[in-house]
C-alpha positions as CSV (number, residue, x, y, z in Angstrom):
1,X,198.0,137.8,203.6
2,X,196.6,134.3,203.7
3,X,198.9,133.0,201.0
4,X,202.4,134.6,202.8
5,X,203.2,131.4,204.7
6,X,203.3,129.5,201.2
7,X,204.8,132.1,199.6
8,X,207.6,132.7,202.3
9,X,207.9,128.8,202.2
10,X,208.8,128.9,198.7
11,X,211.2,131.3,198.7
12,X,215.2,130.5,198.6
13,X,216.6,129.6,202.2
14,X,218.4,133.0,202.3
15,X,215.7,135.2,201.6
16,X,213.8,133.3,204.2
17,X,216.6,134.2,206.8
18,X,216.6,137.8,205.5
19,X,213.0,138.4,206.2
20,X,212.8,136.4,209.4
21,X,216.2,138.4,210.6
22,X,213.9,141.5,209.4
23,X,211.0,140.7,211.1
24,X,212.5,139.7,214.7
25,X,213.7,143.5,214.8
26,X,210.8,144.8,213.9
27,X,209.1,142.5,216.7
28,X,212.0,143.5,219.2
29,X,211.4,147.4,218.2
30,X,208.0,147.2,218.4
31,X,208.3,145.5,221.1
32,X,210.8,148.0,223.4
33,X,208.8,151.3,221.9
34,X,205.6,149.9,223.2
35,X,207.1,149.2,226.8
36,X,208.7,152.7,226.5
37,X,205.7,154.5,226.3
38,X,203.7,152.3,228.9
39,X,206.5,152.7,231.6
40,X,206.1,157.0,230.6
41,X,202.3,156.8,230.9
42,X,202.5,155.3,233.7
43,X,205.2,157.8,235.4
44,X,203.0,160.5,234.1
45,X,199.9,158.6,235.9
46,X,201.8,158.4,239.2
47,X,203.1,162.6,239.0
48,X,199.2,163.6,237.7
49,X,198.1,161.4,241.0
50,X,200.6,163.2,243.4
51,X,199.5,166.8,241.7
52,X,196.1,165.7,242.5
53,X,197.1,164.5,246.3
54,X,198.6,168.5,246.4
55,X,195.9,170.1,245.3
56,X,193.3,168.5,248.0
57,X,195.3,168.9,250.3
58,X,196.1,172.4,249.6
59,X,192.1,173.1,248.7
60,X,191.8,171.9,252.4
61,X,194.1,173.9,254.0
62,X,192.7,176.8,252.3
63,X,189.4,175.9,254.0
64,X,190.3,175.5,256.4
65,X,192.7,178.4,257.7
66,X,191.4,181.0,259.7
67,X,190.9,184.2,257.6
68,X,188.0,186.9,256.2
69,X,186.6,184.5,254.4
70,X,183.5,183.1,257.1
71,X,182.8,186.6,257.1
72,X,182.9,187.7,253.9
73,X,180.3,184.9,253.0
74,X,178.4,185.8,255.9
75,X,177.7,189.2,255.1
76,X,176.9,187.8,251.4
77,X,174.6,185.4,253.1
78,X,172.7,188.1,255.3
79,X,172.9,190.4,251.8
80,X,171.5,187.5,249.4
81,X,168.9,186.4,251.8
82,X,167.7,189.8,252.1
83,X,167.7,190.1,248.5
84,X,163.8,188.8,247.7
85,X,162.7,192.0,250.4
86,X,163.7,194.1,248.6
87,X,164.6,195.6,244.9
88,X,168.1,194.7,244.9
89,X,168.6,191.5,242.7
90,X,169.3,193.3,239.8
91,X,172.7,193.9,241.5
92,X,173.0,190.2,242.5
93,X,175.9,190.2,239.4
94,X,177.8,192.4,241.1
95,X,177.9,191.5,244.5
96,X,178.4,188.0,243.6
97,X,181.4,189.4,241.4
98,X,182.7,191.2,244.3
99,X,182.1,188.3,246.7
100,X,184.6,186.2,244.0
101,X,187.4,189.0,244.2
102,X,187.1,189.2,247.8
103,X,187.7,185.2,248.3
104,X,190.3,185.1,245.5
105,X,191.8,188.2,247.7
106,X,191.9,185.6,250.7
107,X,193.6,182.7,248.6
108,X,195.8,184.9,247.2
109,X,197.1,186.1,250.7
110,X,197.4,182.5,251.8
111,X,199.3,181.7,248.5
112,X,201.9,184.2,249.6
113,X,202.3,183.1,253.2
């Protein structure tokens, strides 16, 4: 690539206008395809950002409304902390799988409200 500018310089004046036409719309292409896809990444930035925004603020509604769900983990609480009394942490699978489907049974009924 080092010798192009004396090559191109001795080239006929036409061919020099041919290529330079050529390579100004390659420039402007290049040019308009990379500001395309910045101004896209950076709508998809600002949506991922709101999406984000919605989810917290839905996470902290969910927290925050009034449902089973203090006492559901209460009673897991009092259950788990029991647990090293007595024999029953072999089970501690299953209640923990049944503390899950009782919490998702909370989210799902503020979901639908």
């Amino acid at each position: 690539m080092d010798e192009f500018p004396q090559l191109f310089a001795s080239m006929e004046p036409s061919i020099q206008q041919a290529l330079s036409l050529q390579w100004k719309a390659l420039e402007v292409q290049l040019c308009k395809t990379t500001r395309s896809a910045l101004q896209a990444q950076e709508e998809f930035l600002a949506e991922f950002a709101a999406s984000v925004d919605d989810l917290q603020k839905a996470f902290v509604k969910l927290l925050s409304t009034e449902d089973e769900k203090d006492r559901i983990l209460a009673q897991f609480i009092e259950w788990y902390n029991g647990c090293y009394q007595t024999s029953k942490v072999d089970i501690l699978g299953e209640q923990v799988d049944q503390l899950s489907d009782k919490l998702w049974g909370c989210a799902n009924c503020l979901l639908r409200s």
